[in-house]
N, C-alpha and C positions, 0 to 999 in steps of 0.2 A: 378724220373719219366721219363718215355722214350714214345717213338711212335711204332703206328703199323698202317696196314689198314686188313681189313679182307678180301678183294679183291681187284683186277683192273680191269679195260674194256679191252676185249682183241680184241677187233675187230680193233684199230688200231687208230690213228690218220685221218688217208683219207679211212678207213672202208678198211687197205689192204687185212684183211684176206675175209672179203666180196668177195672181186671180185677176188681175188685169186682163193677162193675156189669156185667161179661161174663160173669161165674157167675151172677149175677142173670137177665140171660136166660137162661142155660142151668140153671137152677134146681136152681144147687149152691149156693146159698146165699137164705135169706130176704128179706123187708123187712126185718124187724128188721138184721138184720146188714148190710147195706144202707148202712141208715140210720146204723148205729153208724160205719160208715170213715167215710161223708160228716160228721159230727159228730165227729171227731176230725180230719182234717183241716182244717176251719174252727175249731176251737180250734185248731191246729199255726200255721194264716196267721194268724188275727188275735194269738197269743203273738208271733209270728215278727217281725211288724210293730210290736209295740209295744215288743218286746226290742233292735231293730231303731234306735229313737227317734223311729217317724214318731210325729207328732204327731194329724195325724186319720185315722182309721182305717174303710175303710169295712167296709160287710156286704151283704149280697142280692148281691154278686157270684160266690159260690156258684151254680152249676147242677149239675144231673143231667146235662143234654145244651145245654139254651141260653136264653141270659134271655129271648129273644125270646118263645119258645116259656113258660118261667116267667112273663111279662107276661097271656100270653093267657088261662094258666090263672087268674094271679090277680083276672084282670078278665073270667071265663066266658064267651072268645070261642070255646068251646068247639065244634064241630059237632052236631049234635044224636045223628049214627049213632053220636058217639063218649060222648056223655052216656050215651045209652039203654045202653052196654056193662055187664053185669053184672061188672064189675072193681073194683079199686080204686082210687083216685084217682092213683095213682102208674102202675099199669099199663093206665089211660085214657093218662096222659101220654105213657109211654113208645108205646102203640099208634097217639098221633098222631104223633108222632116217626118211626117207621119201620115202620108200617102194622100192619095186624090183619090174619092170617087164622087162622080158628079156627068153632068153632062155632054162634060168633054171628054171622057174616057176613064180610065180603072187604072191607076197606077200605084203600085207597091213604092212605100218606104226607102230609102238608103236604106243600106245593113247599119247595126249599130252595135260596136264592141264596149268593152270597157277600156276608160283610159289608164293605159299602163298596170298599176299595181292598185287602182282605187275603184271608190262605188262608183264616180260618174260615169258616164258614158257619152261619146262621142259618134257622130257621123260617118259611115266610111264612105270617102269619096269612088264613084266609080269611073274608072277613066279606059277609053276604049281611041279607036282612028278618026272618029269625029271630032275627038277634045281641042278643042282650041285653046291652048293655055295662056291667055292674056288678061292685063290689068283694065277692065273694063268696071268695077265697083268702085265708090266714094266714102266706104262706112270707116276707113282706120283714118281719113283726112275730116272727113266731116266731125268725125270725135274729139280730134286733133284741138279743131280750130273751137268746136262749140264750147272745151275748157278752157280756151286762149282769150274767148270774148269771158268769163268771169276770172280773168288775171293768172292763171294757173297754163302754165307751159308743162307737158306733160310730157312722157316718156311713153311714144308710140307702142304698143305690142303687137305681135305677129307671129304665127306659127311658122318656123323657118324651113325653106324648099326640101330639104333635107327628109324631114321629117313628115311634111305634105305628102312628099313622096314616097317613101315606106310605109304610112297607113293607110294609101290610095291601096284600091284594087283594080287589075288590068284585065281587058280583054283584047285578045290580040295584041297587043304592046305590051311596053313594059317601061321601066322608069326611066332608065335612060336616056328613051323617047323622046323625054319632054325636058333632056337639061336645057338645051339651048331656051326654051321657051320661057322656062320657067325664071331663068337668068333675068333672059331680060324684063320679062314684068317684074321681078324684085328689084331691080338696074330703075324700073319707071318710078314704086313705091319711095325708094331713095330719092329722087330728085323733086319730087313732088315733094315731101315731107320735109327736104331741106329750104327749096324754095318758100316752104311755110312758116317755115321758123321751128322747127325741130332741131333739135343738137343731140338725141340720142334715138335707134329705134333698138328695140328690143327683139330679136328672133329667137324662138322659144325651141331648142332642138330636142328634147328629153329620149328622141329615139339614140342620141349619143352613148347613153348610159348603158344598152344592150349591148350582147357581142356582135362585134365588127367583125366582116367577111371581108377580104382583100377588097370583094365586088364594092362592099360597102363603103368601103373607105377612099375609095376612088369615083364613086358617086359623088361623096360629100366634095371631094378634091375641085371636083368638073365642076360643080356648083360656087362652091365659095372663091376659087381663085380667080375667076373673070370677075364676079358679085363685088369683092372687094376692090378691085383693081378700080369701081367705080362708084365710090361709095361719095368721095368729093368729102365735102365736109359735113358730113353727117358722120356722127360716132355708130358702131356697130357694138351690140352687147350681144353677144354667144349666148343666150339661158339655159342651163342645163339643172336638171332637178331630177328624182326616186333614183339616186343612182349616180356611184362615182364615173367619169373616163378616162379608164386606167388604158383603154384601147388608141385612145388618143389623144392623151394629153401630151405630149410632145408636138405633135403637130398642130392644135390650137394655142399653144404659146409663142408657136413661132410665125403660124399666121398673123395675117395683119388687124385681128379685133382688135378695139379700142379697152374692152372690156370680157370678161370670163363670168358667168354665174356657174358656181358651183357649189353641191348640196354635201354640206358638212352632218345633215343628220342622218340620212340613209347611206351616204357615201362612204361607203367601206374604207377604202383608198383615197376618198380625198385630201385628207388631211395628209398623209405620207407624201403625197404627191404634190402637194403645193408646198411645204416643208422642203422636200428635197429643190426645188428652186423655181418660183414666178419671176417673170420677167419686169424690172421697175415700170417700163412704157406703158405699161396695162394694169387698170384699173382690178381687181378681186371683189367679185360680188359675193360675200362668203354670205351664204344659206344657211346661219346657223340657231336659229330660230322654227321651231318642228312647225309645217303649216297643213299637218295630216294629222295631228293629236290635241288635246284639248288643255294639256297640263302645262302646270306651269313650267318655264323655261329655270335650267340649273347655271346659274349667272357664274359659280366658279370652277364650272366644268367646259362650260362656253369661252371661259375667259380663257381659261389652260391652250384651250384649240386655239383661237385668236394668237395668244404670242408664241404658240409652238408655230404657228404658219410664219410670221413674220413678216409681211407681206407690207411695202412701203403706200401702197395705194389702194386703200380698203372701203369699200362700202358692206356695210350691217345690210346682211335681207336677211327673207325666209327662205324656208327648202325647199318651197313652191309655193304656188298659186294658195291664196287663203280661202279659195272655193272651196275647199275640202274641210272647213272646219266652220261652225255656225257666227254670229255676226261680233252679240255680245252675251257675256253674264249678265252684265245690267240687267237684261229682260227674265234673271231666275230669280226662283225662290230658294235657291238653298239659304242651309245657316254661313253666318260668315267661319266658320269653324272650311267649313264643305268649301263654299268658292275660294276662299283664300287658294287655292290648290289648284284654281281652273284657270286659264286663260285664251277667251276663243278669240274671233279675229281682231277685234278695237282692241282688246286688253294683251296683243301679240304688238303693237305698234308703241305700246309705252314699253314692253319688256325692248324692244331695239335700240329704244331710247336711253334706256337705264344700260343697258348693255356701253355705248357710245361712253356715256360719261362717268362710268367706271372705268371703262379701258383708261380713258383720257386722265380718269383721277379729279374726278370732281364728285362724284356722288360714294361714297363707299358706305352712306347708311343704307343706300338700298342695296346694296351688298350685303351685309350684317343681316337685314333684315330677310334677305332670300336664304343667307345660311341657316339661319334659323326653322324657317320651314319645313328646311331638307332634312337638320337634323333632329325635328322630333318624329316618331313612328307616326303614320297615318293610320293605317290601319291594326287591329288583331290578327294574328295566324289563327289557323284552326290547325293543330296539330295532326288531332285524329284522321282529318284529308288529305294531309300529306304525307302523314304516311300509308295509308289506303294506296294512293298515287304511287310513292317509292315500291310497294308492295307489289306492282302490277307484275303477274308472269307472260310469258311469250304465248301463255294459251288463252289467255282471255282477251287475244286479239283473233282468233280463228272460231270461226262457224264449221260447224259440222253438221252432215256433209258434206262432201263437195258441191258445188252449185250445181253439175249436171244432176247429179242424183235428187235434189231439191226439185231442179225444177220439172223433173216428172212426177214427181208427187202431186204438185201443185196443181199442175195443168188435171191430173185426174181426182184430186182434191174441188175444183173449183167448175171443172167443165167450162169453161168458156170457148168462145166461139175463134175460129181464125180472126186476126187482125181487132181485138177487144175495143173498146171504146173507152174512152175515161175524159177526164180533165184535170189539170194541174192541184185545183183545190179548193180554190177559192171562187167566191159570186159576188156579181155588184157589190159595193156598199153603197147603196142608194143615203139620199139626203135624210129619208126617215131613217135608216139603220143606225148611221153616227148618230142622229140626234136625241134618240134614245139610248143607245150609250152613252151618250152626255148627260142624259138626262141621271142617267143610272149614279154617273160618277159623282152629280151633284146633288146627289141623295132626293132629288126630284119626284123620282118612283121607287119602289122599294125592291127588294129582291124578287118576291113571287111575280111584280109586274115585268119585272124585265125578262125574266126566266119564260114566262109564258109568251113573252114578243118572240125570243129567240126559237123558242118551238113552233113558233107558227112560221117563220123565216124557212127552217128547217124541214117545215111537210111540206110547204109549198114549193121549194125546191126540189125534192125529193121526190114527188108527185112530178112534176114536169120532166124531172129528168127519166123516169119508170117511163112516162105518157112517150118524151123520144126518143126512146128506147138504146140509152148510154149501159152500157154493160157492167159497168164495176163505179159506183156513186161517189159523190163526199156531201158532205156535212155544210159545207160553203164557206165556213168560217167567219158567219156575221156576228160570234163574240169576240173577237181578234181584232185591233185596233194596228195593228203592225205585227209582221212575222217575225221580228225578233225579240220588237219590246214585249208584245204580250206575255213572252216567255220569261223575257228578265222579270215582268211585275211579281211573278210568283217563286224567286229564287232569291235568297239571301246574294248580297255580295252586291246589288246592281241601284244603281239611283237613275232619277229621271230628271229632267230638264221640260220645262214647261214650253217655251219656245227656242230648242235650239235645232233650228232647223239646215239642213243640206240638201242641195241641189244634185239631184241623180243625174236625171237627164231630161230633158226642155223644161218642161212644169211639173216633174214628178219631184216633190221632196221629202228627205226622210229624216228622221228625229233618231240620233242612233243614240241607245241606253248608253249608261258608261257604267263599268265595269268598274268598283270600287273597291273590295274585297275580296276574302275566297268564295267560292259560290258554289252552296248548296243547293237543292231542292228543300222548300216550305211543306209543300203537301202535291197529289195529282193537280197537274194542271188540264191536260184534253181528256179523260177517263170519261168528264160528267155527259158532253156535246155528242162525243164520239159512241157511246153505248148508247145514247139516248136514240140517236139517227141509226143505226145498227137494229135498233128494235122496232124502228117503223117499215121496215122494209125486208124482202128476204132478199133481195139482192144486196149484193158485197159495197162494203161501205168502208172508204180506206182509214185507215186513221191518220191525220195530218200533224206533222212537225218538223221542227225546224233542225236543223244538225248544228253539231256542235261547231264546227270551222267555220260556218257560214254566222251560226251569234257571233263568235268569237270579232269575226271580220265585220261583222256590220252594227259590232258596238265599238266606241272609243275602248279601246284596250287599258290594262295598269301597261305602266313601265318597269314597276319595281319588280314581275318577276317575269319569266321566260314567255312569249308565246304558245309555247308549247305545255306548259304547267297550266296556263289558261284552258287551254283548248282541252285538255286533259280533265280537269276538274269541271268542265260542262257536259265533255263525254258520261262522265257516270252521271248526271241527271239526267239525259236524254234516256242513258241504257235502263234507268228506271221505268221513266217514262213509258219505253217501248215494253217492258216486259207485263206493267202492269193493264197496257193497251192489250198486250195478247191474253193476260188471265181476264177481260172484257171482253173478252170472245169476237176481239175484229183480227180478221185473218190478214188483213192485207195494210200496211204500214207503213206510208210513205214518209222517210225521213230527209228533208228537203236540203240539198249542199249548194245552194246557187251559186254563191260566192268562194267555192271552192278555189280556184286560180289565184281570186284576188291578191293575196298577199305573197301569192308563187314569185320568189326571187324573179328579176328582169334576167339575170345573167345563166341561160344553163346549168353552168356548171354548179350551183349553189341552187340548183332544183332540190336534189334529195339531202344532203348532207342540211341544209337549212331549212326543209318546209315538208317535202313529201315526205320525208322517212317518218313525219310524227302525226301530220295531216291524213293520210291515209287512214296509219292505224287507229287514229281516235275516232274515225268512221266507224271501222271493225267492230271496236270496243264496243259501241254503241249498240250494235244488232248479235255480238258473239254467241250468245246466249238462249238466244229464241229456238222454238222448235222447227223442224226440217218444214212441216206443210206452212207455215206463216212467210205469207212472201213481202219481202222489204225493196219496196220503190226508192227510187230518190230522184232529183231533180235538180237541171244545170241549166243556166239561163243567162245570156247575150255575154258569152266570152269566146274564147280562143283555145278549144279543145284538141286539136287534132296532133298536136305534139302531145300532149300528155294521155292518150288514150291508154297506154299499159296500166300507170297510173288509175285510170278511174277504173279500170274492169279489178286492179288489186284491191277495188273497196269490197268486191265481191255483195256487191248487190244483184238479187234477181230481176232486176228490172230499172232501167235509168232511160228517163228521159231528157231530153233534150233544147235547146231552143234551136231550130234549123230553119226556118222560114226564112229571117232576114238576109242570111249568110247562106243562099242560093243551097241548102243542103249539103254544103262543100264538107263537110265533116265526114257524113257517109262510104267515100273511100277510105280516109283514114279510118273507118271501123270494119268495113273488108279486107282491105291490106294489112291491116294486124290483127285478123283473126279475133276478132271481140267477140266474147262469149257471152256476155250477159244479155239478156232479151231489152229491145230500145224500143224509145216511144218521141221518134224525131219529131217538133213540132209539125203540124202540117198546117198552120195560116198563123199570122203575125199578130200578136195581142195588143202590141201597146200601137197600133194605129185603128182609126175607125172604122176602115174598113171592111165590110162584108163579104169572105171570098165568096167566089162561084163554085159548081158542083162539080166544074171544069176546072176550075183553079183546083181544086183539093183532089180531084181526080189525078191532074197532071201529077202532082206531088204526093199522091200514094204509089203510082205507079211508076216515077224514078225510087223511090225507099226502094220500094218491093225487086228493083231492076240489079239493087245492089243487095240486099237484105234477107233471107229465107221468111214468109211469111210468120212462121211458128217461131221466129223471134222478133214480130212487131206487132209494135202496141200504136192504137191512132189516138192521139191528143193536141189540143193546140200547144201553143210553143210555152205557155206562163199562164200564170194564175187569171183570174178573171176580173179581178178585186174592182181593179180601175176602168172597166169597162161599165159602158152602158146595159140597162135590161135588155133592149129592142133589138139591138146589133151583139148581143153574144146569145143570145135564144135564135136568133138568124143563122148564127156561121157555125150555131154548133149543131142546128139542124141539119144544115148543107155535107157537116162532116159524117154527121152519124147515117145520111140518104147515101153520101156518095160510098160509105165503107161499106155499105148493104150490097149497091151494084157490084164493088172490087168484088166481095167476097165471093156470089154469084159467076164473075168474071172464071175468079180462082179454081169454082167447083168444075164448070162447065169446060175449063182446061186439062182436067185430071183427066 
């Protein structure tokens, strides 16, 4: 029995490639130089890993911003506007990645969803009749061979055809278009990588784990059964991860992989399933090391699954990629009471290890030693909140009235104009904003200084937003250091981490709280910000927070109790929250669900019975209570909404915004074809790229909304907050939106 990992974090220890690659756009530094951190870092992880004692070691898990995105370029699914660019190959990349505009022309972004069930996010390839699907890139050999020249033979990675191809999006084609092609450049990958001296490569399928449609399954067939027939001697390892395949696990046993990765911790069925019989000639990459939670692994709960599989040919992984959890503790300050309990990614590489030579029966004090932990209590209950929770009835999940009846209150409550104006919530955090918060946190200046910074933050937004005449304000939220953490800082139950940082998506990373206890509310956390900006202005001033599903998902979760007892017991601090916002006299309360999907089961059928039936209504819970004329926003950003739209109109929000920009508006049917009743506010331009739209651009895109849409239920916003944006270029596009919603509306009048 040996080790592996299925990935590492490549952003660095101190986030070097972050800000590497943020002087790189801002062209305080080269490619060459560039190049040199990203290359020193992947000799740091694969040293780190083999110092470490994993046994196989992989490589191409390396990105600039994302493999997805590095798949496309290595097999020139390129777009053609973005070929034709006079650039160089690295800033064609970076210009798909988060658009071009320059003086070769205006080009949008990729779309970008989330992957699978987590906070990153990935690239979606767009593939149309010009795609030429061939192996034209050198980045998974060049990685190859650069860990071959410091002694380390490495275990190629690749995201497998399979899967390229169910996250592509098509126009005019479709996926089966592209098997022949797509064969044979993986057919080229293999022979190349054996001729190099590779003995294993790694194809990462995790779209396995969803439900399989016949189509589906004969997709994969047309693909792997030529792929393999030419593998020659290079080993093929199947990866699969966030999810059992109970849909085909028969016919990957019987295919000809050398190897199976399969995830023993989110995998309902996997253990069943490899229990009832693996095949000796095949190696068991069992995943049973958690590589989406921070806590320590349960060595004789691990060990239990290990000999109930029984499996002759086993390799120790994780249950995926270690991109999803920060590097090390070493870089905390907890007490050692606190870390004993944590384990990020370094400290997931000795648990593999310890796992090994327990099975084997050579360590059983770190055995002793992990039972131990497990069995003293970690935390207190709080009684009193669970049974509040047990307490809860069927009606402190419903708002009254009905939402039609609301929302004409509102609209004559509020007067506002056709097609209103707003923004998600947030404004720059410029380099002075954090550094006065810094300043604040290091007792530098004292309360009245800081408090009077954030009021001047506050008029001066506030004035510019009045001066371009944005219909309904906010606040900006330059005292919020993050949308979730700032909210755990003021709630019993939650700790922080000084550098544990995750990679969302290219160079955005997040420090997600961790969830330690039960979790109360301290005292008001938005009351003081929110009244303050409310009384500088008579225009409507939302009140900004975060919702309970979305904390829940964008902190490290406990294990010890339900998801849903979590999400529950954050529900009534929001529902405080919101009600004390309304005795604050702001009428309008946006409670923000970004991350609503994220932990939505992969498989359908464990949609409601596991997540919506509790997910929803902790929404509900949240707003049940408020008065009819108080209208409640909420906000969804870069996922996959159009199947679960009944779902979100049952949160029974008067107003939900969207992120639609990236993903061409494609949502929009699905909220006509299902009769969606709550008033939207589909993004109309892309936040997290630099670009500036046109008055054309935004026009274009008010007037497909509008083509599906009734006016008198849409709201004009960009697609997300503004946080990460520059001053120059979001005072620019949101000019452009609020000029061009002036002309629609005029359009609209002179139509009647």
């Amino acid at each position: 029995m040996t080790t592996t990992i299925i990935g590492f974090p490549r952003i660095g220890e101190k986030r070097e490639l972050k800000f590497a690659t943020e002087k790189y756009f801002k062209n305080k530094i080269d490619q060459n130089e560039l190049a040199h951190t990203a290359k020193e870092l992947r000799k740091y992880n694969w040293q780190l890993l083999q110092q470490a004692g994993i046994d196989e070691i992989p490589s191409n898990d390396f990105s600039y911003y994302d493999q997805i995105l590095d798949a496309a370029f290595l097999f020139n699914l390129i777009p053609e506007n973005i070929q034709k660019l006079k650039l160089s190959e690295l800033d064609k990349y970076f210009a798909l990645a988060r658009g071009y505009q320059g003086e070769q022309g205006n080009i949008p972004a990729w779309p970008m969803k989330k992957w699978f069930n987590t906070n990153y996010h990935y690239l979606v390839p767009q593939l149309n009749q010009s795609t030429n699907f061939k192996l034209t890139g050198t980045k998974i050999f060049d990685e190859f061979n650069e860990a071959k020249q410091i002694g380390i033979v490495t275990r190629p990675v690749l995201v497998g055809p399979f899967t390229l191809l169910k996250l592509s999006e098509y126009q005019d084609v479709k996926a089966s278009d592209f098997v022949d092609e797509a064969v044979n450049a993986y057919q080229k990958v293999f022979s190349k990588l054996g001729t190099s001296g590779a003995r294993w490569i790694q194809l990462d399928e995790p779209s396995l784990v969803k439900d399989l449609s016949a189509a589906d399954r004969q997709l994969f067939f047309k693909l792997y059964q030529p792929l393999l027939a030419t593998k020659g001697g290079l080993k093929v390892l199947l990866q699969t991860y966030f999810g059992d395949v109970r849909d085909i696990y028969d016919d990957l046993t019987q295919l000809p992989f050398d190897g199976l990765g399969l995830d023993f911790v989110e995998g309902k069925e996997t253990l069943d399933l490899v229990a009832s019989g693996f095949p000796d000639d095949k190696v068991l990459f069992a995943g049973v090391v958690n590589g989406k939670n921070i806590w320590r692994n349960n060595y004789e709960k691990t060990l239990a699954k290990l000999h109930r599989a029984n499996v002759k040919n086993v390799i120790i992984s994780t249950s995926c990629s270690l991109l999803h959890v920060p590097i090390t503790v070493e870089n905390e300050e907890f007490s050692p009471e606190v870390k004993a309990h944590f384990a990020f990614a370094k400290e997931k590489l000795s648990e593999l290890n310890d796992l090994v030579a327990i099975y084997q029966g050579q360590d059983q004090e770190q055995l002793a030693n992990n039972q131990k932990l497990f069995a003293r209590p970690r935390v207190k209950e709080d009684p009193e909140l669970h049974a509040q929770i047990a307490n809860l009835r069927d009606e402190d999940f419903v708002r009254q009235p009905a939402r039609a009846e609301r929302e004409k209150l509102q609209k004559a409550e509020f007067k506002l104009p056709v097609l209103p104006t707003t923004t998600i919530g947030s404004f720059p955090q410029t380099k002075e904003v954090r550094s006065v918060r810094r300043q604040f946190r290091r007792h530098e200046i004292n309360q009245e200084q800081y408090d009077n910074f954030i009021k001047r933050q506050i008029d001066e937004w506030l004035k510019w937003q009045e001066a371009v005449g944005l219909d309904v304000l906010v606040h900006g939220e330059f005292e919020r250091n993050d949308m979730v953490e700032y909210f755990g800082q003021h709630l019993s139950g939650y700790i922080f981490s000084k550098n544990a940082w995750v990679q969302s998506y290219g160079t955005r990373c997040v420090k997600p709280p961790i969830i330690w206890g039960d979790v109360k509310r301290l005292h008001p956390i938005t009351i003081k910000w929110s009244k303050y900006a409310q009384g500088q202005t008579k225009k409507l001033v939302k009140g900004m927070l975060t919702g309970p599903v979305t904390i829940l998902n964008w902190s490290f979760p406990r294990e010890d109790i339900s998801l849903k007892e979590a999400t529950l017991q954050l529900a009534l601090v929001i529902q405080k929250e919101v009600l004390d916002l309304e005795a604050s006299g702001i009428k309008i309360i946006q409670i923000d669900e970004a991350a609503l999907r994220e932990k939505l089961p992969l498989r359908k059928s464990d949609w409601y019975s596991e997540y919506l039936e509790w997910a929803i209504p902790a929404f509900r819970l949240v707003h049940s209570k408020v008065k009819p004329e108080t209208q409640i926003h909420t906000h969804m950003c870069y996922s996959e909404f159009t199947d679960i739209i009944p779902a979100i109109d049952a949160m029974d929000a008067d107003v939900i915004s969207f992120e639609a920009s990236r993903s061409n508006l494609e949502i929009l049917d699905s909220l006509k074809k299902q009769h969606f009743e709550t008033e939207v506010g589909p993004g109309v331009y892309d936040i997290h790229s630099p670009r500036i739209p046109s008055v054309d651009e935004v026009k274009t895109t008010i007037n497909r909304i509008l083509s599906k849409i009734a006016p008198s239920k849409v709201w004009i916003n960009p697609d997300c907050g503004l946080k990460t944006r520059g001053i120059k270029e979001t005072k620019a596009s949101l000019i452009n939106v609020v000029e061009t919603t002036r002309e629609v509306r005029r359009q609209l009048k002179e139509g009647d």
